[in-house]
Steps between C-alpha positions, in 0.01 A plus 500: 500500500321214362114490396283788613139615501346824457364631868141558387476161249633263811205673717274416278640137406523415879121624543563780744331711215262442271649749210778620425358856556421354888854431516619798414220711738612312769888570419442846420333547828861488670476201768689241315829382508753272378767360738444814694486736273222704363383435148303760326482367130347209385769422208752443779634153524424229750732178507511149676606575859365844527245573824216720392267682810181674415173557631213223359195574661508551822846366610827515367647274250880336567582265213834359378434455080632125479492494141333724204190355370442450102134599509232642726375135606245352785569639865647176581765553204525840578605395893772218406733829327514687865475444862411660795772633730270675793108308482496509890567881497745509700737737343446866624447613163227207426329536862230600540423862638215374740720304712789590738803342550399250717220349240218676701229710338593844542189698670 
């Protein structure tokens, strides 16, 4: 299927995670996925096109991997191989848990 990057390696290349033993906490915690699908190794393989969703911080993640980066470079680098499919949050799976469907704080 073309070129390909190791799940925990691209994590850490992107700058999501700082090692590649972050990576692989935060896959084998369970919440990420890969078009959909939940990965639970960090030697599976991530190509151009796929949509990765995870939890970074406080919020979840929706990125589409643009291309696979050579190196772990500056964040601007690290930005130009992805892009962001959901930052306003509005995806039920990226919104956040505070507010109701109307956009109002929930009480």
């Amino acid at each position: 299927m073309g070129e390909a990057m190791r799940m925990d390696r691209l994590l850490v290349y992107l700058r999501f995670a700082r090692t590649r033993s972050r990576a692989q906490a935060m896959i084998a915690e369970g919440h990420m996925r890969v078009n959909g699908v939940h990965v639970r190794r960090g030697s599976e393989d991530v190509h151009p096109g796929d949509v990765l969703t995870f939890p970074h911080g406080n919020q979840v993640r929706i990125v589409e991997v643009l291309s696979l980066p050579d190196r772990r470079g500056p964040p601007g680098m690290a930005r130009s191989h992805y892009r962001e499919l959901d930052r306003s949050g509005e995806s039920a799976i990226a919104a956040d848990e505070t507010r109701d469907t109307q956009g109002d704080s929930a009480t």
